[in-house]
N, C-alpha and C positions, 0 to 999 in steps of 0.2 A: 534117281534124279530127285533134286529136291528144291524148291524156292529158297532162295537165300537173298538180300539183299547185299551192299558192296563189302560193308563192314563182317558182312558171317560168311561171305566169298573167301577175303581174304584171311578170315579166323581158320578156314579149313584150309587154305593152301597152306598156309606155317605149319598145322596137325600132317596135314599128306608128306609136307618135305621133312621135318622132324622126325617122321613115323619112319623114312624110309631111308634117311642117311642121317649116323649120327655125329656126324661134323657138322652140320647145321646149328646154329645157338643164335640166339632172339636177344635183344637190347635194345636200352632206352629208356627214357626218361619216364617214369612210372609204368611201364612194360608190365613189369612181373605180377608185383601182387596185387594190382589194381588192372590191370590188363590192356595199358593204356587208356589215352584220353578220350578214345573215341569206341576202345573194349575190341582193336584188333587183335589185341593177342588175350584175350580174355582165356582164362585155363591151360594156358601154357606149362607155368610154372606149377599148377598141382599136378600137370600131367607127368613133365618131364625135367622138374627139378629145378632148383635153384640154380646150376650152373650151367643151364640150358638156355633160360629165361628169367635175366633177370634185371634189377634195375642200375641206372648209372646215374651219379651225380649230373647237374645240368650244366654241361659242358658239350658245346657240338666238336667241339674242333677234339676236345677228348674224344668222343664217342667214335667219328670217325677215324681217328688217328689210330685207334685199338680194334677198332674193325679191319684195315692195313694189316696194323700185324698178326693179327688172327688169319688171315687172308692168305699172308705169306707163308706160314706157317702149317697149312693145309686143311683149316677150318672154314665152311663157307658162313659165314657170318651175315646176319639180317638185322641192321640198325636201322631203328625207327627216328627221324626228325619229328617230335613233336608236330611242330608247323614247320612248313615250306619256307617260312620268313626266316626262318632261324638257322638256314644252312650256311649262313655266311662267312660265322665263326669258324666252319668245319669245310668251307670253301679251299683254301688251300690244301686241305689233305686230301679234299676229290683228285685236286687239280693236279699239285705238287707229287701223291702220293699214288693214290689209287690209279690212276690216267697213266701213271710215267713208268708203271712199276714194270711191267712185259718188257719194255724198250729199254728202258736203262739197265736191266739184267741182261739182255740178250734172249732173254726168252727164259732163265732160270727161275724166273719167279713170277707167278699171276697173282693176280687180286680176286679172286673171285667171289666177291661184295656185290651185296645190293641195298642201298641203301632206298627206303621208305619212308615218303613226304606226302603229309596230306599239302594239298595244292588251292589257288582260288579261291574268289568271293562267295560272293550271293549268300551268305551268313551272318552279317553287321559286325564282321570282324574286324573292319577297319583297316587303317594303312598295315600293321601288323600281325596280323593273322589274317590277309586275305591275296598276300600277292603271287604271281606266277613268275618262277623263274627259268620256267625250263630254254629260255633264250642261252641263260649264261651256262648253261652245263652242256646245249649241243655244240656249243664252239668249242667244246674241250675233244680235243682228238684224245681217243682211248675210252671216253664214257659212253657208255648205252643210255639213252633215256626212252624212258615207256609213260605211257597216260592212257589207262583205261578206261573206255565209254559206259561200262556195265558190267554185272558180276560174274559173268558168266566168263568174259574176256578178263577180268581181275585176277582169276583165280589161274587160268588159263597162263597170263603172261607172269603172272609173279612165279610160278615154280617155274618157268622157259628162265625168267632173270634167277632163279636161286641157282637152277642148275649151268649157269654161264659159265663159263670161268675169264669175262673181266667184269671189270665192274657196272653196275648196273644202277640208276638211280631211277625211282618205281615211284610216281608220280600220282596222289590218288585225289581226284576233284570232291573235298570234304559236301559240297552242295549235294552232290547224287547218291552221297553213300546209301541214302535211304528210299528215294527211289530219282525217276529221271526226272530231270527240273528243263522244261522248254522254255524260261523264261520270265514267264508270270508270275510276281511274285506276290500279286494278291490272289492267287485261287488257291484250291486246296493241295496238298503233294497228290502226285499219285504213286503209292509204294509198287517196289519191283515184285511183290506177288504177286499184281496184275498186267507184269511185260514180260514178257517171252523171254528175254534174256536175262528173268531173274530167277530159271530153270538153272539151276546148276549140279554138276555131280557130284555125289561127295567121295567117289575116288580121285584119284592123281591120272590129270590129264595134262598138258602143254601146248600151248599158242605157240609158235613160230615167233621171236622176236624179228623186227623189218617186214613184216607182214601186212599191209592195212587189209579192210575190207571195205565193199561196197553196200553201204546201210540202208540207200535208197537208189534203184538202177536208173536212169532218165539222158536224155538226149539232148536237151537246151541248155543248158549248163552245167557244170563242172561246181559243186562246193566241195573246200578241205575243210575239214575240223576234225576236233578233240578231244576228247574226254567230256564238258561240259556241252560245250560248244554242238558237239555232236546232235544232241537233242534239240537244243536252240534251232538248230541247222535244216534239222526236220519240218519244223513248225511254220518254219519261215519260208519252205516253199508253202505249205498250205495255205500261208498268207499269201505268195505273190501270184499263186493260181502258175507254176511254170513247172515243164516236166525236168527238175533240175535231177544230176548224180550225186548224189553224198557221198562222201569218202570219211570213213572212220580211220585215221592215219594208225592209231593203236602205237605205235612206234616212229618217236621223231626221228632219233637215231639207231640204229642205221633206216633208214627212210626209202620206204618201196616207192622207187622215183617211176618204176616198169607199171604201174596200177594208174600213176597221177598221168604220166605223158598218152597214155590208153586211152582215159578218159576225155583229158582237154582235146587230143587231138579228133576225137566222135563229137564232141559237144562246139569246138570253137571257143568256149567263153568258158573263165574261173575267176570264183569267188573264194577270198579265204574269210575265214574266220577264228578268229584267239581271242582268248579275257585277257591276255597280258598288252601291256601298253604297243603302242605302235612302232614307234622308231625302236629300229634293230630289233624285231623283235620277230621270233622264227618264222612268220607271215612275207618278212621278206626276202630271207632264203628261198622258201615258196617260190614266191614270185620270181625269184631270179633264175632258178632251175628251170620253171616253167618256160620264162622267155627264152631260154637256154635251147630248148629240146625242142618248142611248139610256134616260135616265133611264124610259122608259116601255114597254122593252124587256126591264129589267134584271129579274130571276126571282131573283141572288143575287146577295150585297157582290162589286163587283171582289176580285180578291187582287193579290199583290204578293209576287213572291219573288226574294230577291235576296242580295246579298253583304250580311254582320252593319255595322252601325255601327262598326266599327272599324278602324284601318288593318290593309292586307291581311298577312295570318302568313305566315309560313314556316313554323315546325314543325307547326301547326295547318290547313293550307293546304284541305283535302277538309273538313274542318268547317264550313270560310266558304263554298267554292265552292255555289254553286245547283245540286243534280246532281238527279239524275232522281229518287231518292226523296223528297226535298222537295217538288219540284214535282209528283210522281205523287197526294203527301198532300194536296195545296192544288187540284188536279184533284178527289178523290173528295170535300173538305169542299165544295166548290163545287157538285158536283153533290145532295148531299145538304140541303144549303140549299134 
């Protein structure tokens, strides 16, 4: 066992899965010999070659359209998006391509890609390198989407998505890669060598994709969250003083609905929580499922707190962000309901 934080999580899951099939091959946009932008794939390419890991012109809609055909062809391919803002261009070929491929062959041919996007604010990235999209890719029938809370679960769900065979888009909130962020963005980080789940192995292990888990067990409420959100989520009951449940979704799609209906139905009350904006945004799938399954559980209105309707600020950045006093407020309305 070894401390790792998110970024040397997911540096050993690509060594584990390369080390152990060698159809596996890493790409992207400064990938190789620089090890990407944020050094996920750092020593890749001295380990395992140039045609293992290497770089591609900056082309999204290339990158994943070559990931497809590698896919079909019997290669599990791992294409890195730069940023999450940049998958737009290579939107269509999730959509069109990797999504449709199982069904429109009959089953003759899978995709089995995973495609990797750093996600989210909280970095002064501004409207473009800081938004969340995982709204538009869980409406896609055929794509898997993952967003992990920590490294331990990073390492965890990305070899469960390498080893998939459809596609898989692996969502990683750039704010925590270094350690977990509650919010506060004037105090110091606190790096994952000093949280329990920045214990990780450095053999090959696998998460269960659809799997969430429960990050804090409690009886008065019901929070969802996510990757970032997760830790926010934390905080925010020790702000509102409530014995709330946490749920670490780990997996939007396919979505352990068996874990959310569990809980709201012991608690009566849920809170969601997402960085990404409000309308249509997978907060309110939530909520719909939940009214779906619990409507006769339910003691007070779902909430929903989330990033404002607008694209994301720069200067205003802690305004938009979902931090723990919003949500500690949307906690005690809920319970007072």
């Amino acid at each position: 066992m070894s401390t790792m934080n998110m970024i040397q999580a997911i540096n050993s899951a690509h060594h584990n899965a390369m080390e152990k099939n060698e159809n596996v091959v890493v790409f992207g946009e400064d990938v190789g010999y620089f090890g990407g932008v944020f050094r996920c794939t750092e020593g890749l390419q001295a380990r395992f070659g140039k045609q293992r890991a290497f770089d591609t012109p900056i082309s999204e809609c290339g990158i994943i359209g070559v990931a497809v055909g590698m896919a079909a062809y019997g290669l599990r391919p791992v294409a890195e998006i730069q940023f999450a803002d940049y998958c737009y261009p290579g939107y269509d070929q999730l959509v069109s391509e990797a999504a449709r491929l199982r069904h429109r062959s009959a089953g003759d041919f899978t995709a089995p890609l995973t495609v990797r996007m750093p996600t989210g604010g909280g970095i002064f990235g501004g409207q473009t390198h800081s938004q969340s999209p995982e709204a538009l890719l869980t409406h896609v029938s055929g794509l898997k989407t993952v967003i992990p809370s920590n490294p331990y679960d990073a390492k965890g769900l990305l070899l469960a998505a390498i080893e998939d065979d459809d596609p898989v888009v692996f969502l990683e909130p750039k704010r925590i890669y270094n350690g977990p962020f509650e919010g506060y963005h004037d105090r110091p980080l606190t790096p994952w060598s000093k949280h329990p789940d920045g214990e990780v192995p450095e053999s090959y292990y696998t998460i269960p994709l659809g799997k969430a888990k429960i990050s804090r067990a409690g009886s008065d409420i019901t929070i969802l969250a996510y990757g970032n959100m997760v830790h926010v989520a934390l905080e925010a009951v020790n702000v509102a003083g409530v014995d709330a449940e946490v749920i670490d979704l780990r997996t939007l799609m396919p979505l352990d609905i068996e874990t959310i209906v569990a809980s709201v139905e012991k608690t009566g009350r849920c809170v969601i929580v997402h960085e990404a904006t409000l309308t249509s945004g997978f907060g309110a799938e939530l909520s719909a499922q939940i009214q779906e399954e619990c409507f006769y559980s339910l003691e007070s209105p779902i909430q929903r707190i989330t990033g404002w309707d607008v694209p994301y600020p720069h200067c205003q950045e802690w305004d938009y962000f979902p931090g723990p006093m919003r949500v500690a407020k949307a906690l005690q309305r809920a319970m007072e309901n």
